[in-house]
PQR file with spaces between the fields and no chain letter, atoms N, CA, C, O and H, PARSE charges and radii, in Angstrom:
ATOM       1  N    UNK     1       0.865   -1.166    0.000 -0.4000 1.5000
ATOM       2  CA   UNK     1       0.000    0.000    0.000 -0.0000 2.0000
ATOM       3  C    UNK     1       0.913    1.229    0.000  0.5500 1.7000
ATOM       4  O    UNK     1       1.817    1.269    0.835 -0.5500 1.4000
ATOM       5  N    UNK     2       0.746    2.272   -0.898 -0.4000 1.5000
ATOM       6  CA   UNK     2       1.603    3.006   -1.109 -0.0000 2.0000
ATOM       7  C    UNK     2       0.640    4.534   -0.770  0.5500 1.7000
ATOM       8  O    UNK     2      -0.373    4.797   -1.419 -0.5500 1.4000
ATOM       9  H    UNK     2       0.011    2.241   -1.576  0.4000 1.0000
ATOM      10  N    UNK     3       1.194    5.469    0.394 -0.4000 1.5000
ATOM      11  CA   UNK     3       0.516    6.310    0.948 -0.0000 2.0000
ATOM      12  C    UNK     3       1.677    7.621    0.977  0.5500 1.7000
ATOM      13  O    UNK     3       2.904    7.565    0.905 -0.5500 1.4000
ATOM      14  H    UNK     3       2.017    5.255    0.921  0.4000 1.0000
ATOM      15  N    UNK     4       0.719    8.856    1.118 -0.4000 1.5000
ATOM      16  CA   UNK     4       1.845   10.028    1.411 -0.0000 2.0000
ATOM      17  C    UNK     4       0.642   10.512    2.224  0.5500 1.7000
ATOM      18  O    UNK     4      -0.546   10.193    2.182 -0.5500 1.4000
ATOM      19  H    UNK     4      -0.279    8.901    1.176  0.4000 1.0000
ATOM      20  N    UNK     5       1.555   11.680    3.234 -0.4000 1.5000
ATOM      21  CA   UNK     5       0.803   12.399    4.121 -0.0000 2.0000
ATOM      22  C    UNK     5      -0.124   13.562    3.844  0.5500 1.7000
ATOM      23  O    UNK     5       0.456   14.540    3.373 -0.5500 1.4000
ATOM      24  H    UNK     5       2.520   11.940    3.268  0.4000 1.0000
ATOM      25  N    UNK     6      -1.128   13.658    3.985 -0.4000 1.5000
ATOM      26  CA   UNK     6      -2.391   14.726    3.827 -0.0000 2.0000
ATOM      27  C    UNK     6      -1.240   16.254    3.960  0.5500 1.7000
ATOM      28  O    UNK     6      -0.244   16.360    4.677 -0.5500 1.4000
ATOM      29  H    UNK     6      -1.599   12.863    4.368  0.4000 1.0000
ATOM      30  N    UNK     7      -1.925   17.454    2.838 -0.4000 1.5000
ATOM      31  CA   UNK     7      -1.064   18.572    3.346 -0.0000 2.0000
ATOM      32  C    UNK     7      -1.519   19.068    5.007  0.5500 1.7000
ATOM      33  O    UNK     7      -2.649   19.150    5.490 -0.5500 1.4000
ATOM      34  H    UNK     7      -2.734   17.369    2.256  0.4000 1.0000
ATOM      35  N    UNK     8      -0.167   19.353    5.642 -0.4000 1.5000
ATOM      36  CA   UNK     8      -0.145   20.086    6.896 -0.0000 2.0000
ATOM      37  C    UNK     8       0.120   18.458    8.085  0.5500 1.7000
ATOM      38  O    UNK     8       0.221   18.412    9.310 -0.5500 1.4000
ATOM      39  H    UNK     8       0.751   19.287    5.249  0.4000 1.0000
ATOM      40  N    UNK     9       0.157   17.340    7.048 -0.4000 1.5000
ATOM      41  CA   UNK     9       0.073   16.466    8.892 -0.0000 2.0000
ATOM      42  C    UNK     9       1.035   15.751    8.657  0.5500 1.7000
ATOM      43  O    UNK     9       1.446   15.435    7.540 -0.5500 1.4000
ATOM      44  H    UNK     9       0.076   17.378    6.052  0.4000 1.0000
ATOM      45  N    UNK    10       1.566   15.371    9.925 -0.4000 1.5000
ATOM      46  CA   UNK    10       2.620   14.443    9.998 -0.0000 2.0000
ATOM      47  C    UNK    10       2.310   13.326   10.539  0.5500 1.7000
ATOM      48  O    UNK    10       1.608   13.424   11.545 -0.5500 1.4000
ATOM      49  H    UNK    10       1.233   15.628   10.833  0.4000 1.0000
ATOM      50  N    UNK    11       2.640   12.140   10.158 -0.4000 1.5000
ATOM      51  CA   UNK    11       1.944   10.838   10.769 -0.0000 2.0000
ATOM      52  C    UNK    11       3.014    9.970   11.254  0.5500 1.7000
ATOM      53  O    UNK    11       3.794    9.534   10.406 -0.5500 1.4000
ATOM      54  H    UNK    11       3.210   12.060    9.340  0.4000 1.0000
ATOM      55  N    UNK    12       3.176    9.655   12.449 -0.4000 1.5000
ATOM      56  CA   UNK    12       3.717    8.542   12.886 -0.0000 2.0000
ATOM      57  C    UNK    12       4.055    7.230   12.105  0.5500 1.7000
ATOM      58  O    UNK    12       2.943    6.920   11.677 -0.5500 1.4000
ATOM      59  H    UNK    12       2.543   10.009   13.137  0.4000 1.0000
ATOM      60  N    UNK    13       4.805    6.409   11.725 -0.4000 1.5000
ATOM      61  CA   UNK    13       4.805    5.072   11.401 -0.0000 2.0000
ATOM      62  C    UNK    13       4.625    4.033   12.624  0.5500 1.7000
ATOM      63  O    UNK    13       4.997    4.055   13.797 -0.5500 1.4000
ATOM      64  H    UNK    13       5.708    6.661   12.073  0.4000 1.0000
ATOM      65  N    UNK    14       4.040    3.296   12.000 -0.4000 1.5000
ATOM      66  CA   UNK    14       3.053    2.218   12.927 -0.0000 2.0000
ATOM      67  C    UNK    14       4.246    1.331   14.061  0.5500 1.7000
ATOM      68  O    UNK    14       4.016    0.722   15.106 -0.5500 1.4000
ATOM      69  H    UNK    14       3.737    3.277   11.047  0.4000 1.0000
ATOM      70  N    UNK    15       5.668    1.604   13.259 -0.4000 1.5000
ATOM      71  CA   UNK    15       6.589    0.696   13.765 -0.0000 2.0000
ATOM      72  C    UNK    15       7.879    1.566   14.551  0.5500 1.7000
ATOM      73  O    UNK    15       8.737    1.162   15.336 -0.5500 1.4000
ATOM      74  H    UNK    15       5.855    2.098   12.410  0.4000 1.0000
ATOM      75  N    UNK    16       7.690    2.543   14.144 -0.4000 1.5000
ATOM      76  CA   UNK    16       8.166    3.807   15.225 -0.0000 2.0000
ATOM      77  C    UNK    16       7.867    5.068   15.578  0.5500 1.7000
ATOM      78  O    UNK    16       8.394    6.026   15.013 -0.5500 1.4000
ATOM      79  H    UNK    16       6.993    2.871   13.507  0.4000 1.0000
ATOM      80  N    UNK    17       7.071    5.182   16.457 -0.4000 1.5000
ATOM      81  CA   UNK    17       6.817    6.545   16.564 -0.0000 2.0000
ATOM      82  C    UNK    17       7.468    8.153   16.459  0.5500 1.7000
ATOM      83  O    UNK    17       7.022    9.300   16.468 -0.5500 1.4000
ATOM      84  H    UNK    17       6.643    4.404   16.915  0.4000 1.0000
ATOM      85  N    UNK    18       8.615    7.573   16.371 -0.4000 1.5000
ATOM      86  CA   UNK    18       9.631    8.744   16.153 -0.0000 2.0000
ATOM      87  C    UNK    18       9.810    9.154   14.928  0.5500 1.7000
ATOM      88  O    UNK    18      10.249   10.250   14.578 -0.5500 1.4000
ATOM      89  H    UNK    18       8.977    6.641   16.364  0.4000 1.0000
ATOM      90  N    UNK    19       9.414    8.129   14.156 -0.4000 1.5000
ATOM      91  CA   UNK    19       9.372    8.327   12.338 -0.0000 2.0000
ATOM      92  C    UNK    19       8.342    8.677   12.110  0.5500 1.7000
ATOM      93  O    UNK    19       7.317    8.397   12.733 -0.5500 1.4000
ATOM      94  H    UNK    19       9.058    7.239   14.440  0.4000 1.0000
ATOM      95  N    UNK    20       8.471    9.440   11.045 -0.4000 1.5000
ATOM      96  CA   UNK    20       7.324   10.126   10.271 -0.0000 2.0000
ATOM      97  C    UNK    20       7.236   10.174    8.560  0.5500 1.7000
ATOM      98  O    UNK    20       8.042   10.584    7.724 -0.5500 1.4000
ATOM      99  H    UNK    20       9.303    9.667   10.539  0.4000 1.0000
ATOM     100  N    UNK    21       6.196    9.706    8.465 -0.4000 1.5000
ATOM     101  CA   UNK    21       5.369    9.746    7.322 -0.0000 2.0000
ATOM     102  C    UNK    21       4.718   11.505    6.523  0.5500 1.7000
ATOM     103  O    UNK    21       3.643   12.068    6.728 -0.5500 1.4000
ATOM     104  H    UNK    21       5.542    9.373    9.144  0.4000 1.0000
ATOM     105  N    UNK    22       6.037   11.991    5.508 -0.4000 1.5000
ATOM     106  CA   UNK    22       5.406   13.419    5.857 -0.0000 2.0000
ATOM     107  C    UNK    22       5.678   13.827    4.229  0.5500 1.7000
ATOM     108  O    UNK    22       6.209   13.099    3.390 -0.5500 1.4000
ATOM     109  H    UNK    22       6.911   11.534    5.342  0.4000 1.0000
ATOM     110  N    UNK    23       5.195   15.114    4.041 -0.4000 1.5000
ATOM     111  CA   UNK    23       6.162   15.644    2.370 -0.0000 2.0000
ATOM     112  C    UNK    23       5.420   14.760    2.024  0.5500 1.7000
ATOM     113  O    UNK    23       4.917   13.880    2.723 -0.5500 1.4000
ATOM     114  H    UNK    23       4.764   15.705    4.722  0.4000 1.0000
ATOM     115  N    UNK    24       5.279   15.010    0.551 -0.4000 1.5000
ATOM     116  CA   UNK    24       4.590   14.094   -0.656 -0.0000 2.0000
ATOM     117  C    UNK    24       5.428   13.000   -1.813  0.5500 1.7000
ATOM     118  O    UNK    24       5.250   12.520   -2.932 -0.5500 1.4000
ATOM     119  H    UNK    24       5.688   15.724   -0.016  0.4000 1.0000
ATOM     120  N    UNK    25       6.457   12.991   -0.677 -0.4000 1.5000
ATOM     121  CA   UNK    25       6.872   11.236   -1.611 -0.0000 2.0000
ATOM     122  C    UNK    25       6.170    9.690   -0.766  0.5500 1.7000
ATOM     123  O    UNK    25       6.353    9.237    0.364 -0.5500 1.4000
ATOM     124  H    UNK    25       6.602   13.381    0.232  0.4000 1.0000
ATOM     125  N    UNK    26       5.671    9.409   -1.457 -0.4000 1.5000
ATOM     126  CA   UNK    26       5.120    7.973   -1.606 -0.0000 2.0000
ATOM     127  C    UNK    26       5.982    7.182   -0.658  0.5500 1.7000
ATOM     128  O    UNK    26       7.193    7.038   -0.825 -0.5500 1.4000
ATOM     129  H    UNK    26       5.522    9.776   -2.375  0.4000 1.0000
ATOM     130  N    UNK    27       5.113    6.541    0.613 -0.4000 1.5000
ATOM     131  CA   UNK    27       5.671    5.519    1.151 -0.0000 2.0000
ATOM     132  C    UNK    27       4.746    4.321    1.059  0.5500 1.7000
ATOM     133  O    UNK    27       3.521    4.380    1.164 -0.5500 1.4000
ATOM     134  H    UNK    27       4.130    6.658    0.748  0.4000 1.0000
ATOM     135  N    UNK    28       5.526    3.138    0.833 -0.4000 1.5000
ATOM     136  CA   UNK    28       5.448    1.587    1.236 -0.0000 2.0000
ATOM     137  C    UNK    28       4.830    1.675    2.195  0.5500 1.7000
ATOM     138  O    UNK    28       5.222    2.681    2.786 -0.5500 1.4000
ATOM     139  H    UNK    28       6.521    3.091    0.747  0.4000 1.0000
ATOM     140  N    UNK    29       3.952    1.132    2.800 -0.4000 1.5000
ATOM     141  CA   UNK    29       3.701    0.847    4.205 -0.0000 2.0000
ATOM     142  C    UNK    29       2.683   -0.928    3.894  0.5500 1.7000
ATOM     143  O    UNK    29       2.005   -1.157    2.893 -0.5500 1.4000
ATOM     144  H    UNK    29       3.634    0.315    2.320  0.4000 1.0000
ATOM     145  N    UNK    30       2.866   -1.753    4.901 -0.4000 1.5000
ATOM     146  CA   UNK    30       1.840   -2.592    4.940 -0.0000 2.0000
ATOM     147  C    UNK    30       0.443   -2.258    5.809  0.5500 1.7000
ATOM     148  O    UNK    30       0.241   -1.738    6.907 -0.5500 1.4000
ATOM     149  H    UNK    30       3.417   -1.567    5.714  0.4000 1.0000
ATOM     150  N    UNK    31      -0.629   -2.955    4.510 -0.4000 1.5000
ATOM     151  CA   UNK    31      -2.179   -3.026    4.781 -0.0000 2.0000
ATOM     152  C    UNK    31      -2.566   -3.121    6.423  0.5500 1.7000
ATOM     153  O    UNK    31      -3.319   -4.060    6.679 -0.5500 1.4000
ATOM     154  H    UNK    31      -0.465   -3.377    3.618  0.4000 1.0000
ATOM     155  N    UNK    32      -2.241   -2.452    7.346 -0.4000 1.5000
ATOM     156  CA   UNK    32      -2.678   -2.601    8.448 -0.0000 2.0000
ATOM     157  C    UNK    32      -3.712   -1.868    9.056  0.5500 1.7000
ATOM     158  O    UNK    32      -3.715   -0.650    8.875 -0.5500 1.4000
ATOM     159  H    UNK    32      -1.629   -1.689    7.138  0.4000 1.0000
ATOM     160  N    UNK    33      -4.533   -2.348    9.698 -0.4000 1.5000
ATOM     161  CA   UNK    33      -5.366   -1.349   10.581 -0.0000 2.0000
ATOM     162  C    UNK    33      -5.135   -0.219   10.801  0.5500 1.7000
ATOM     163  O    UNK    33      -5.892    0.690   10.462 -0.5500 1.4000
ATOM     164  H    UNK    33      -4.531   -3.337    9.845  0.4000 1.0000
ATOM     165  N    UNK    34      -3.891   -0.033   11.498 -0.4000 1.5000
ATOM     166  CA   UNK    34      -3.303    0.838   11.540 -0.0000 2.0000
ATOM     167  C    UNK    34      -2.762    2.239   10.523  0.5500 1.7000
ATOM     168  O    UNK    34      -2.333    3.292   10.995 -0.5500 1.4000
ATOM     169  H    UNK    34      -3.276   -0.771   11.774  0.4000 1.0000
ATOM     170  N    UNK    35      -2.916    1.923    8.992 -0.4000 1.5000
ATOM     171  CA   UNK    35      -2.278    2.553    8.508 -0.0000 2.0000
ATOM     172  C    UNK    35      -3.860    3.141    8.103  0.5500 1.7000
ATOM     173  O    UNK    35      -4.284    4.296    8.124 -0.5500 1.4000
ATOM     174  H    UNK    35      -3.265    1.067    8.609  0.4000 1.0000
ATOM     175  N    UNK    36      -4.594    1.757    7.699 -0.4000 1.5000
ATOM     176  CA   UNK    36      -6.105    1.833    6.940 -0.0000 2.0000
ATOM     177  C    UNK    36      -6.752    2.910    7.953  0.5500 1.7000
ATOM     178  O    UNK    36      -7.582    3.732    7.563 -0.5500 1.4000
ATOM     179  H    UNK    36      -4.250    0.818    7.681  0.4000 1.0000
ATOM     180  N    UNK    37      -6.379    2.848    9.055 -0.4000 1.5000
ATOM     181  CA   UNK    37      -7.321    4.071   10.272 -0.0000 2.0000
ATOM     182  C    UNK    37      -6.571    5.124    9.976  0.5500 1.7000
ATOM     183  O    UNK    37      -6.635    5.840   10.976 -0.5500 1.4000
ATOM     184  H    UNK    37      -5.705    2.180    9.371  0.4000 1.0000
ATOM     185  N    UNK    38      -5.818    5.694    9.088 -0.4000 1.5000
ATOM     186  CA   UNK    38      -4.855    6.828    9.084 -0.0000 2.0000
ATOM     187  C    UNK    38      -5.844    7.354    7.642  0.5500 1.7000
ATOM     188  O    UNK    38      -6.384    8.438    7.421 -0.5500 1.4000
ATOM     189  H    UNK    38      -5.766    5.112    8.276  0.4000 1.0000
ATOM     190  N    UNK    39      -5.810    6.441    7.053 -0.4000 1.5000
ATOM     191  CA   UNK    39      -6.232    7.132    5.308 -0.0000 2.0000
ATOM     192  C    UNK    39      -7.626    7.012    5.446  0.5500 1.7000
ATOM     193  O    UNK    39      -8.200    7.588    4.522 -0.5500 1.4000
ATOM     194  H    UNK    39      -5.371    5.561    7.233  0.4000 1.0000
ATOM     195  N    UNK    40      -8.585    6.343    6.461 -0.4000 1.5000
ATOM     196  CA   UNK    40      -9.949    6.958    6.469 -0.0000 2.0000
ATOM     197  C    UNK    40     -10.482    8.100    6.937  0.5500 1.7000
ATOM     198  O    UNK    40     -11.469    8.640    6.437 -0.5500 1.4000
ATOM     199  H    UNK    40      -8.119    5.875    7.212  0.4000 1.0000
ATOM     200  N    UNK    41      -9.468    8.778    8.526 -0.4000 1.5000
ATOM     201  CA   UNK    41      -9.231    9.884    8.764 -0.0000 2.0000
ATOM     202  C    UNK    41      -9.009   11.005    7.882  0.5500 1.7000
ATOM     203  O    UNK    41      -9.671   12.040    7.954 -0.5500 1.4000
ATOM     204  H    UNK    41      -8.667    8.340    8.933  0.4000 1.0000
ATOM     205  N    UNK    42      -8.111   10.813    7.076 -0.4000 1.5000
ATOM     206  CA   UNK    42      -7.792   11.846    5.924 -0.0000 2.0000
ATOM     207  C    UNK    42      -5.779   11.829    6.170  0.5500 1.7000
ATOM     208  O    UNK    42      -4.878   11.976    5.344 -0.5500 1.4000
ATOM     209  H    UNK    42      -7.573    9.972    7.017  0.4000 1.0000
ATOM     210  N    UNK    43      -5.754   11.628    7.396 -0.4000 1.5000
ATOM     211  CA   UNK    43      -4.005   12.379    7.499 -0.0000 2.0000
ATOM     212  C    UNK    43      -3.467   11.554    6.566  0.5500 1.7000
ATOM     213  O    UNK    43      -2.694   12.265    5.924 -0.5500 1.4000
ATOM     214  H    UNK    43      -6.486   11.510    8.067  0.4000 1.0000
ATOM     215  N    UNK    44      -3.434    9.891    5.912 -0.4000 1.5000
ATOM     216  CA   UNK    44      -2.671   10.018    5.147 -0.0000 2.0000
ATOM     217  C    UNK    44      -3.676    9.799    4.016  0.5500 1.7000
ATOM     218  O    UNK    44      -4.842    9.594    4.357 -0.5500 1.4000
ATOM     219  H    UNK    44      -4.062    9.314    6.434  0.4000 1.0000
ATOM     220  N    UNK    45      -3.232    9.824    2.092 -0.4000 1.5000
ATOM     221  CA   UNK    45      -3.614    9.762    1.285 -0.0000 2.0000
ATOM     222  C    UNK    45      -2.934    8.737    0.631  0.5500 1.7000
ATOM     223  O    UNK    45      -1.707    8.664    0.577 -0.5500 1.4000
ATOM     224  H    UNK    45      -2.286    9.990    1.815  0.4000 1.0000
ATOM     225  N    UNK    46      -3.935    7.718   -0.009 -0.4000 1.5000
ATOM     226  CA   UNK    46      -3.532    6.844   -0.845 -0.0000 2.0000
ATOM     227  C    UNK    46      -2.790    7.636   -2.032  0.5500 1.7000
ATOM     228  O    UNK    46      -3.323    8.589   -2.599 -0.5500 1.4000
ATOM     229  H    UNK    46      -4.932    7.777    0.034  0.4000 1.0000
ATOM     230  N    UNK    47      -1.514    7.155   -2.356 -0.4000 1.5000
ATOM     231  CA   UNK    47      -0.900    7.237   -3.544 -0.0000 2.0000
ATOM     232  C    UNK    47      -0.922    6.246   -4.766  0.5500 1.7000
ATOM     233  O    UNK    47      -1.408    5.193   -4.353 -0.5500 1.4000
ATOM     234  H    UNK    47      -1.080    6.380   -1.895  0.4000 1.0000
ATOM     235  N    UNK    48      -0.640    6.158   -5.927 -0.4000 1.5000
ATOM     236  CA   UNK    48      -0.197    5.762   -6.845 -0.0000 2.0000
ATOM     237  C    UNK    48       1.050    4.885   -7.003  0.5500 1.7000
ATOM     238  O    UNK    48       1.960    5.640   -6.658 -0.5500 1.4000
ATOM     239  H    UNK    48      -0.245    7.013   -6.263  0.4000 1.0000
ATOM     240  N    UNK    49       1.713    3.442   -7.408 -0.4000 1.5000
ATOM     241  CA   UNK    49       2.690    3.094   -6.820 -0.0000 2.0000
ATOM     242  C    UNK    49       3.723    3.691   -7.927  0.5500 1.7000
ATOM     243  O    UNK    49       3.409    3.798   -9.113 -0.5500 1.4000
ATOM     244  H    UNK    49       0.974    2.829   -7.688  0.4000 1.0000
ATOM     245  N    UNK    50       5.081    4.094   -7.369 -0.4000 1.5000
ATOM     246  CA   UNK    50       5.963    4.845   -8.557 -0.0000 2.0000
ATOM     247  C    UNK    50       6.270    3.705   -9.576  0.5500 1.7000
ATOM     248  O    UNK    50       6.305    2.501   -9.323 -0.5500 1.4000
ATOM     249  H    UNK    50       5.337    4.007   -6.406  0.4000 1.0000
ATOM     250  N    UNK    51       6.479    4.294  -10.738 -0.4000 1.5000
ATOM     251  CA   UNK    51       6.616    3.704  -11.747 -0.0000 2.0000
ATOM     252  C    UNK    51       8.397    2.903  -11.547  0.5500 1.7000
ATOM     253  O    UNK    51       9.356    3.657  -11.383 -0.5500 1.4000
ATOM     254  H    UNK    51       6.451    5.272  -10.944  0.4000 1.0000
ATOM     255  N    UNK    52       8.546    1.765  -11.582 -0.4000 1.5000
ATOM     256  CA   UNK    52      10.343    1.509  -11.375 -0.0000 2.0000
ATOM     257  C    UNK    52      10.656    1.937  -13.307  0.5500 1.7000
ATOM     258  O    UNK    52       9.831    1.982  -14.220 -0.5500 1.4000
ATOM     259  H    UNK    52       7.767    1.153  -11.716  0.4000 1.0000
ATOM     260  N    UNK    53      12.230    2.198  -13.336 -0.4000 1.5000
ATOM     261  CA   UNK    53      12.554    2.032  -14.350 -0.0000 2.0000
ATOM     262  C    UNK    53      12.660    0.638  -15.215  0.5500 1.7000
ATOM     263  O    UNK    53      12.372   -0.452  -14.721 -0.5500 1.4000
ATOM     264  H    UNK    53      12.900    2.162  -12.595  0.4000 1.0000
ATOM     265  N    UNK    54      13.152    0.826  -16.689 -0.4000 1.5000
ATOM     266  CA   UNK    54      12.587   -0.388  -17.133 -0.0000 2.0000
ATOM     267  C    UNK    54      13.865   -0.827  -16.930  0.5500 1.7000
ATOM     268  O    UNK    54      14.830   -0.123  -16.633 -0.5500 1.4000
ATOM     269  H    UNK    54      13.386    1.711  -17.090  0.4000 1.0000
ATOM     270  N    UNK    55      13.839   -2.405  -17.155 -0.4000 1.5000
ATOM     271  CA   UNK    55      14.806   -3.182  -16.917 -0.0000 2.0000
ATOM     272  C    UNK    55      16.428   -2.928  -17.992  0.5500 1.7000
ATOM     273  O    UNK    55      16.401   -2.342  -19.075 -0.5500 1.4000
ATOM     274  H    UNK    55      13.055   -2.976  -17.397  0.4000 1.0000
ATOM     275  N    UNK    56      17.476   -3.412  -17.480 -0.4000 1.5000
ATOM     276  CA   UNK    56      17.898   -3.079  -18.551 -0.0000 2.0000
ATOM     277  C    UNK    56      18.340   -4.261  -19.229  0.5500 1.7000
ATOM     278  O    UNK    56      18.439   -5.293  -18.565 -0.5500 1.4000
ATOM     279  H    UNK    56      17.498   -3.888  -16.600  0.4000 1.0000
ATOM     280  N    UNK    57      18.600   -4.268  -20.354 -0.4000 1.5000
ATOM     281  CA   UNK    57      18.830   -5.533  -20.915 -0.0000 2.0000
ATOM     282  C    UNK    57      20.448   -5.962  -20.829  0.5500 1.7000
ATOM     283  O    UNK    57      21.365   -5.159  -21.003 -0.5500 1.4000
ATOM     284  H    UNK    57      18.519   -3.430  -20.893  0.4000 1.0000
ATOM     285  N    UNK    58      20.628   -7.472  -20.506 -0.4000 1.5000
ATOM     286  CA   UNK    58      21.774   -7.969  -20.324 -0.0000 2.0000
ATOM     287  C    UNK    58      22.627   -7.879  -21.026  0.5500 1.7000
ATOM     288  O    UNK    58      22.572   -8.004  -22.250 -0.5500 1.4000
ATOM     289  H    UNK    58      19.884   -8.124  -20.365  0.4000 1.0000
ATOM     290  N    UNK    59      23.807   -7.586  -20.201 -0.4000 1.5000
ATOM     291  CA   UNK    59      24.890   -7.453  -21.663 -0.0000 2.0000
ATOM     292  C    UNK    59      25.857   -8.688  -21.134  0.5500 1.7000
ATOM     293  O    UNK    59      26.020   -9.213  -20.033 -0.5500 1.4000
ATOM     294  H    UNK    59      23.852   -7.485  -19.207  0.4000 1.0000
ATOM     295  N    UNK    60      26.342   -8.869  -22.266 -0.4000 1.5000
ATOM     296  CA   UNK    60      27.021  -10.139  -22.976 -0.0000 2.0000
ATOM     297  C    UNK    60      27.983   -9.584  -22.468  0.5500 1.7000
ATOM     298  O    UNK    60      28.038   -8.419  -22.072 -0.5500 1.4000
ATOM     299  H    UNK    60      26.210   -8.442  -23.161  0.4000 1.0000
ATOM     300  N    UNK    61      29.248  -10.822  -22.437 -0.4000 1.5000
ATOM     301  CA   UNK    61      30.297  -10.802  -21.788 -0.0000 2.0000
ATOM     302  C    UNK    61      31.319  -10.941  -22.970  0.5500 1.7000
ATOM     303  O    UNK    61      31.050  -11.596  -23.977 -0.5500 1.4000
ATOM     304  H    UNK    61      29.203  -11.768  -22.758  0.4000 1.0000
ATOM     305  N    UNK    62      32.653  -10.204  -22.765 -0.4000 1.5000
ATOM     306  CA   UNK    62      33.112   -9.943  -24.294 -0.0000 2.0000
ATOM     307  C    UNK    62      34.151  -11.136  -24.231  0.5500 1.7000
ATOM     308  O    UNK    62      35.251  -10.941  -24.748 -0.5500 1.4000
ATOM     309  H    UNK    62      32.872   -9.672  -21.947  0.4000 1.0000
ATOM     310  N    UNK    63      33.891  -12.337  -23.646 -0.4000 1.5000
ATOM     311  CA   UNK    63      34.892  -13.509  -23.089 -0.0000 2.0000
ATOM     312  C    UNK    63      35.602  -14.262  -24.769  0.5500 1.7000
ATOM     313  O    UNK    63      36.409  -15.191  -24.737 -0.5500 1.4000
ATOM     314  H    UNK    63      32.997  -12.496  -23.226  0.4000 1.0000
């Protein structure tokens, strides 16, 4: 589940309270109660998952 924080709030992570979930880059987090009670509130917002780059293709070995 990929979430960023509502503008103006800072959110705790479920696994340390000292960390924060904040700014609008996209975090990982797992499907927990915990996170799911954050994004029905509003403080955090479901994101979009980032696109990875594409793979690159193997290169041959000049043996």
């Amino acid at each position: 589940m990929h979430v960023i924080a509502a503008p103006g709030h800072r959110v705790p992570t479920e696994e340390n309270p000292y960390q924060y979930i904040e700014g609008t880059e996209a975090v990982d987090v797992p499907a927990t109660s915990y996170y799911r009670r954050r994004v029905a509130t509003g403080e955090l917002l479901a994101a979009k998952k980032p696109r990875g780059s594409a793979k690159q293709p193997a290169q041959e070995s000049a043996e």
